[in-house]
N, C-alpha and C positions, 0 to 999 in steps of 0.2 A: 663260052657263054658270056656276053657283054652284059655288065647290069645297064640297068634303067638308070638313064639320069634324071631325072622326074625323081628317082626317090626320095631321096631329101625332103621335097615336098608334097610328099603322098603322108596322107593321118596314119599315126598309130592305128594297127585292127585292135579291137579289142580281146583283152587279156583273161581268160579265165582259169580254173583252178589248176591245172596241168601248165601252165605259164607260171602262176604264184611259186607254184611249188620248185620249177625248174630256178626261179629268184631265188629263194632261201635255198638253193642247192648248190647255185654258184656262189652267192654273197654271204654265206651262212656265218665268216668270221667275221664279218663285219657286223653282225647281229650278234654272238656270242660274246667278240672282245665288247664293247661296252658295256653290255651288260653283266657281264664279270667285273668289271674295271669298276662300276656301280656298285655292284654287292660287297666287293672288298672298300672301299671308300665310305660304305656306309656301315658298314661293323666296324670298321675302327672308328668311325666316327659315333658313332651310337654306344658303343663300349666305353670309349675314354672318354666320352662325355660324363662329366661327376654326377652324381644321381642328388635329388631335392627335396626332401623331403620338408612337407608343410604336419604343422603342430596346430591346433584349435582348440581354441574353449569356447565356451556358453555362457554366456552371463544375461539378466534377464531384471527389469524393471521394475519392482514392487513398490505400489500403490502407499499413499502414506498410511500409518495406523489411524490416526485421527481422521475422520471427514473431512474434505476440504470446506463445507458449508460451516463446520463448526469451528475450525481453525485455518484460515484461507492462508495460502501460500504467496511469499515474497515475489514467486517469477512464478513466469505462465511462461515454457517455451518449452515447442513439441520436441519430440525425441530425435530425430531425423537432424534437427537442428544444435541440441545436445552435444550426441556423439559425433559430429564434427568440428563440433568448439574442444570436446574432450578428445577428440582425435588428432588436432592442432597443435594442442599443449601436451598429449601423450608420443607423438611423434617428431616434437621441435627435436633443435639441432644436440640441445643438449644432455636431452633426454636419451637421444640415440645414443650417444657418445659416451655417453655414463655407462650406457647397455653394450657396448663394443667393448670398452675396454672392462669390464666387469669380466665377463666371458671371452676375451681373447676371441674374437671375430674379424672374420675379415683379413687375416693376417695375408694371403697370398695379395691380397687385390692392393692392401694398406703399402706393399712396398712397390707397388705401380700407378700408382693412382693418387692422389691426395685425398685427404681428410675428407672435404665436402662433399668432393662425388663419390667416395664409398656412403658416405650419410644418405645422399637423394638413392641413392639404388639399394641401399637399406629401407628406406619410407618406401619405397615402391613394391616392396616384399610385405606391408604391412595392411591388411585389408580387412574393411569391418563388412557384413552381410549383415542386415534386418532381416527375421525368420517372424516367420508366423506359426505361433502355438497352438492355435484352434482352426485347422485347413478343416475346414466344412461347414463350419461352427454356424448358427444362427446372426451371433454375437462376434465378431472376429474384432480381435484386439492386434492390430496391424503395428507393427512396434515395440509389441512388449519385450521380444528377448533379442540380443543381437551374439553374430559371432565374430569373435577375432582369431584371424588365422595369420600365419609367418611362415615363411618357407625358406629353406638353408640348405646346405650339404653335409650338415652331421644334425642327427636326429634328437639326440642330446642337448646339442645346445638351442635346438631349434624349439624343444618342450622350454628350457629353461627360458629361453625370452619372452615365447607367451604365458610365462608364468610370471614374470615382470611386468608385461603390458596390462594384464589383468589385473594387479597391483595396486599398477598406476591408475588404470582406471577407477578403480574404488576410491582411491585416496583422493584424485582428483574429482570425483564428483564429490565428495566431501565437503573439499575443498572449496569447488567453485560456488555449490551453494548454498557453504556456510558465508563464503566472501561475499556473494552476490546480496543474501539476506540481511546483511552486516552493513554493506552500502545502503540496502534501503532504507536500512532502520536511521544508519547516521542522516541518508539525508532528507529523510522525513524531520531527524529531530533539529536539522538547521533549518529547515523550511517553518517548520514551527516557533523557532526562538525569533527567525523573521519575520513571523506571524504576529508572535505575542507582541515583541517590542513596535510593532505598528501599530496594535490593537491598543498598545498603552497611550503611547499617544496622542493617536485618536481621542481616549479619551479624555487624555488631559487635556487639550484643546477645547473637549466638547464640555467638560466641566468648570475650566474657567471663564469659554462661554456664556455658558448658563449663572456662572456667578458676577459675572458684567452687564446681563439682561434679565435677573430674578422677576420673574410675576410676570412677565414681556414677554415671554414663549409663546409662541403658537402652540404648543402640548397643553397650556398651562391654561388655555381662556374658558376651560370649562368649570375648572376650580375658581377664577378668579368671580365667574357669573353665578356662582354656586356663591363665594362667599359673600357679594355682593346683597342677593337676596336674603340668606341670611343676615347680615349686617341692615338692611333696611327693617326686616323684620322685627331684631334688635331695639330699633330706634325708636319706630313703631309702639313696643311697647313700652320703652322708657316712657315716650311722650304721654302714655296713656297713665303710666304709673304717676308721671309728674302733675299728670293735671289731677287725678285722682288725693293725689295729696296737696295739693292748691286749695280742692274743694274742702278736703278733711282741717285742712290749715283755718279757713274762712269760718268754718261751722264752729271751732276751737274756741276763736275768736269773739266769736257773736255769744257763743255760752259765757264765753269770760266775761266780757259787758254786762250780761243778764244775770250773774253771779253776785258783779260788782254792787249794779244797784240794789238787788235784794238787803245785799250786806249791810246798805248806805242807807238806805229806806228804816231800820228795822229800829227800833226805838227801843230804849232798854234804861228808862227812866224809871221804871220799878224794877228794875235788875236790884238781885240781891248779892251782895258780894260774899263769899263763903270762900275762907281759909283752904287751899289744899287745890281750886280751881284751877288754876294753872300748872300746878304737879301735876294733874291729874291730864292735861293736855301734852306736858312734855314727855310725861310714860307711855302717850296713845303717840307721838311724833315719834321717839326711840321704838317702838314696835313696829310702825311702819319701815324704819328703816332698816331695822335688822330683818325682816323680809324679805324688801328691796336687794340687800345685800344677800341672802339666802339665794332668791329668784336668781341673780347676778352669776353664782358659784354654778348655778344649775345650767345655763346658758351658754356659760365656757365650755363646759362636757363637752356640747351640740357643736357652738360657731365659734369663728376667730375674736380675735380682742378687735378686730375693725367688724363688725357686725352689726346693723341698725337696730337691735332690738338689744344689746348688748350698750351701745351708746343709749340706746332711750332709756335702760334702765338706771346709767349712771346719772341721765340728767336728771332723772325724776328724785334721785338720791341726795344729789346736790339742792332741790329745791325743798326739802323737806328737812337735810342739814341747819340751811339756811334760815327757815321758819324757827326749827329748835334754838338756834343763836339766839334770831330776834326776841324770843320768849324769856332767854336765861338774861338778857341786858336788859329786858322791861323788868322782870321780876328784883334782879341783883338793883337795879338803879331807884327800885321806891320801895325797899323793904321797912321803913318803920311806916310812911302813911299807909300801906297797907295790913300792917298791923294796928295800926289805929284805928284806921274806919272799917266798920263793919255794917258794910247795909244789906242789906235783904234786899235777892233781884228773884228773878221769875227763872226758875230751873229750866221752864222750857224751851225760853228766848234765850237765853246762856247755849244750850243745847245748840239749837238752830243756828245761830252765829256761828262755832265751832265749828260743824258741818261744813258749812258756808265757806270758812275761811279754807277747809282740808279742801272742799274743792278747789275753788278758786287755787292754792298750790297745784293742785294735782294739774288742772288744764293750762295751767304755766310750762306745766313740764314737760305734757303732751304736745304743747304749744313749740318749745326748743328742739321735741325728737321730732316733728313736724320738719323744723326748718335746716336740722340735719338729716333728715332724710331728702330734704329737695335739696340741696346741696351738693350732695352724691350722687341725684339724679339726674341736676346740672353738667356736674362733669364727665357720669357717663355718656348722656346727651351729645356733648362736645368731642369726647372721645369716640363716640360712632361716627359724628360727623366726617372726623379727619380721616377714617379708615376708608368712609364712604370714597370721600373723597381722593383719598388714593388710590382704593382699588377702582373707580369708574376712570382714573389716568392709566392707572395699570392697562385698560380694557380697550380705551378709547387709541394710545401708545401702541406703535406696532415697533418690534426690536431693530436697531440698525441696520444689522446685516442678516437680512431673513435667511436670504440664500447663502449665506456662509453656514447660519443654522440646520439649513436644509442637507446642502449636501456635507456636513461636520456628521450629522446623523444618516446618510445614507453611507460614507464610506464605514463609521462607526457599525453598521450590519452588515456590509460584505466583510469586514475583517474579523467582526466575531464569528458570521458564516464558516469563512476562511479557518480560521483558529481552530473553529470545534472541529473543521472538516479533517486537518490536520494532528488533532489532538486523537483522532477515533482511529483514522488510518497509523499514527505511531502508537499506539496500544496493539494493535491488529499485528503490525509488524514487530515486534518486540515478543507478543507472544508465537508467533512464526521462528524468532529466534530460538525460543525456549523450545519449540520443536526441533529444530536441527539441533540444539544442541544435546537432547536427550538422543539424538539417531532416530527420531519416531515420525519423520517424515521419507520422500519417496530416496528409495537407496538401492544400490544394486544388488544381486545376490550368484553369485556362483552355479548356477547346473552340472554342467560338467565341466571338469576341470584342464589341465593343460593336457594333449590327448600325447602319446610317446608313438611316434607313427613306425609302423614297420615295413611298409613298403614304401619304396621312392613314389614321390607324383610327377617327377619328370627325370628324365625321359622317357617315352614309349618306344624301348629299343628297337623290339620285333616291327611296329607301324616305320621305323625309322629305317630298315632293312628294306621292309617291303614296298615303301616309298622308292629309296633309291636305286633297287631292284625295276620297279616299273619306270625311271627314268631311264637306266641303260637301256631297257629294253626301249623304248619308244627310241632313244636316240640312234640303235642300233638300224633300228629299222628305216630309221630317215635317213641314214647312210647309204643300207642299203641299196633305198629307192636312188636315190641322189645318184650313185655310182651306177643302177641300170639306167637311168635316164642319161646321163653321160654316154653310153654305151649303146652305138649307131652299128653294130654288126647285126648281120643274120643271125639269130640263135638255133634255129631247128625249120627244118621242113615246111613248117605252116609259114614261117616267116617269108621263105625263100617263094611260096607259092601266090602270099597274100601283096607280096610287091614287089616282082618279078611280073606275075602273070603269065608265067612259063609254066610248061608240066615238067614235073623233075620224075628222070627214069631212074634214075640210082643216085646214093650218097657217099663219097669215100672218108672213113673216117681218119681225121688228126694222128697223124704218123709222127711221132716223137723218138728221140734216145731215150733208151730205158736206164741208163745211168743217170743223167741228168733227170728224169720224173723221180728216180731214187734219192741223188741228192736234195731234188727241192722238197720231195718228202719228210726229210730224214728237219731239214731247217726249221720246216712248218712245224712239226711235231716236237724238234726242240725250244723254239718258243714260246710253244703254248705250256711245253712240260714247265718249262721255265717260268714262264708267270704264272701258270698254276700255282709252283710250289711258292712263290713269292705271295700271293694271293692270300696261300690258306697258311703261309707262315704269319703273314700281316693282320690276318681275321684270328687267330690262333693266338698271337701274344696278344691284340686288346685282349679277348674274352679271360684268358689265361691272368691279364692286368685286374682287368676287374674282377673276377671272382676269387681269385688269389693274393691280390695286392690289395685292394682299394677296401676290400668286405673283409 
């Protein structure tokens, strides 16, 4: 029988189950060796893989004791942002290193490796999770508690570092936001000291201003218009007072003349002279004047020793002195003719004269407090004037530098603004202090504590078996394909019939030496016994390592 030469290029027929199966019949060790060779590659590898166990705690956010409305807080910054600032400074280099060699970690890696990359692949074992405490809640407080987990190869020391980390985290929030509160207090209170010492300035500036331009302020023009009217007012009435006593002065006057002449008119040619007359005038002048001086003592109680009614009564005292003199030099200078002549006068022309002459002093003396009174009224006259006169300069005067004045006082209110604004925000902060330092603002708190793990979290031995279990097998199988593909012979009957195109009347089957099918037997079966026992000695000491050694 000649084959077809055309076969080569005739299609595959296609293959069904009785084909598959005659594949995995002939290529079967090509399916089983990898896939053995897998299984064993992967127990040891899953076995003496060192096992990792992660440690966690819970720590969780509590809200300050105090209100924040009632005692507000130095910093505003969310949590999220926080614990990576506390994550930073809990996982720096030195932080690690202090925790490495604390607990003797790392020792295999420490004599391969240097220092900083056992430190990064330490930080990379350290990871914080945000939980959420109220999963359903109406209210959910996203952020309140967070976890810190670590994972190692001994379980022990892997509790003890997250019992350091947690630590440190407490201490470190402490810390940052007693530090952070501390900074703002300090530098509210240098923003403040640079506050005040402008504020002072200012208003030294604005106050020897104002003492280089007194009365000349534009603040000031309503006082100056104020005292203005008053002061005209003033003058006003002086001038009324003063004409007032012009007229009282004139009328004085005219009495005094009309006095005069009665006095000069009066004829006293039957006057009778009687011994004791003129005693009898100086004891009525000595009574008025201790009066006079009575009234005087009573006056001072009330006004000043410059008082016009105080002067009037000293003048009136002075001209009644004055009259008692002239009496005592008339009487002392002609005592014998008046003891000699004695004539009979008219008691009641004596009388009247008397009278006469007491007035006549008296509107003498009304006459000088008259002229002391307009005197004083002169000067305050004059003294109104000059004030008038001032203050309508003051009025009319506008200050040199207005606008130095202007904005001396507008920067003089943003700096007091400034000041207070500074002065209310460091009280705020200060007592913000006095909350962090009692612990009565927001601070961490423990839930649950460092956890002692007892089962490994890595590795997944068994997924790691049956992983590399389905790799031989897949690879096995690609082999197999691979090596029938390769494989251009007839296999059986259908094949012979499907590309051929011949009828086949009989098959003669593959005639071999039976010693040599025994030898290759006997090889096949001692290789596979052979790496069998190789196999499950290989898969045998890990698990034997790890459950006997390692645990």
């Amino acid at each position: 029988m000649e084959p077809n030469q055309n076969y080569l290029s005739v299609t595959r027929r296609v293959m069904d189950v009785e084909d598959y199966i005659d594949i995995v019949r002939r290529h079967w060790a090509w399916i089983v060796g990898p896939t053995f060779a897998a299984l064993v590659a992967a127990v040891v590898v899953a076995f003496l893989w060192p096992d990792t166990f992660m440690s966690y705690a819970v720590m969780r956010i509590t809200p300050a004791q105090i209100p924040e409305r009632i005692v507000a807080s130095n910093f505003n910054m969310q949590m999220a942002e926080r614990l990576n600032t506390m994550l930073q400074d809990v996982t720096s280099r030195d932080s690690l290193i202090g925790i490495i060699r604390k607990f003797n970690l790392y020792q295999t890696e420490l004599r391969k490796k240097p220092l900083e990359d056992v430190v990064e692949d330490m930080r990379t074992k350290v990871h914080i999770n945000i939980l959420d405490l109220q999963r359903g809640g109406a209210a959910k407080m996203m952020g309140s508690a967070f976890r810190i987990d670590f994972s190692y190869d001994n379980r022990r020391d892997a509790q003890n570092v997250v019992k350091e980390l947690v630590a440190a985290f407490s201490n470190q929030n402490l810390i940052v936001r007693r530090r952070q509160s501390n900074l703002t207090t300090d530098f509210l209170s240098d923003e403040l000291k640079g506050a005040k010492e402008n504020l002072d300035r200012i208003e030294a500036e604005l106050t020897t201003f104002r003492q280089q331009n007194i009365g000349r302020l534009p603040d000031e023009m309503g006082a100056n218009l104020q005292q203005l009217n008053s002061l005209e007012f003033q003058l006003t009435s002086a001038n009324d007072s003063l004409s007032r006593a012009g007229q009282d002065k004139l009328m004085l006057e005219t009495q005094l003349q009309n006095l005069k002449r009665q006095a000069s008119s009066m004829v006293t040619t039957n006057e009778e002279e009687v011994v004791g007359t003129r005693n009898d005038r100086l004891d009525q002048l000595n009574k008025y004047i201790l009066d006079q001086e009575t009234s005087i003592q009573a006056l001072r109680e009330q006004y000043k020793e410059g008082h016009p009614d105080i002067r009037a009564a000293k003048a009136r005292i002075d001209v009644l002195k004055r009259e008692r003199d002239r009496l005592d030099a008339s009487e002392s200078a002609s005592p014998k003719s008046a003891a000699r002549s004695r004539r009979v006068a008219n008691p009641l022309a004596v009388k009247m004269l008397e009278d006469l002459n007491s007035q006549i002093a008296m509107t003498h003396g009304q006459i000088q407090v008259k002229n002391l009174e307009m005197e004083d009224k002169l000067k305050a006259q004059q003294r109104l004037r000059e004030q008038i006169k001032d203050t309508q300069a003051r009025i009319q005067s506008r200050p040199v530098g207005e606008n130095q004045y202007a904005k001396l006082t507008r920067d003089h209110a943003l700096a007091k603004s400034k000041y207070d604004e500074f002065n209310i925000k460091k009280g705020q902060s200060e007592m913000a202090n006095k909350l962090e330092e009692r612990s009565a603002g927001e601070n961490l708190e423990l839930l649950d504590p460092a956890s002692m793990p007892l089962k490994p979290t890595q590795p997944n031995r068994w997924m790691i078996v049956a992983i590399g279990v389905g790799l031989g097998f897949a690879v096995g199988v690609c082999m197999a394909g691979a090596k029938e593909m390769k494989d251009a012979t007839l296999k059986n009957l259908k094949d012979v019939r499907a590309y051929t195109n011949l009828p086949v009347l009989s098959s003669i089957p593959l005639l071999e030496n039976a010693l040599l099918v025994r030898r290759k037997r006997r090889l096949v079966w001692l290789a596979w016994s052979s790496a069998m026992t190789l196999g499950i000695m290989a898969m045998s000491g890990s698990m034997y390592y790890y459950y006997f050694g390692v645990r």
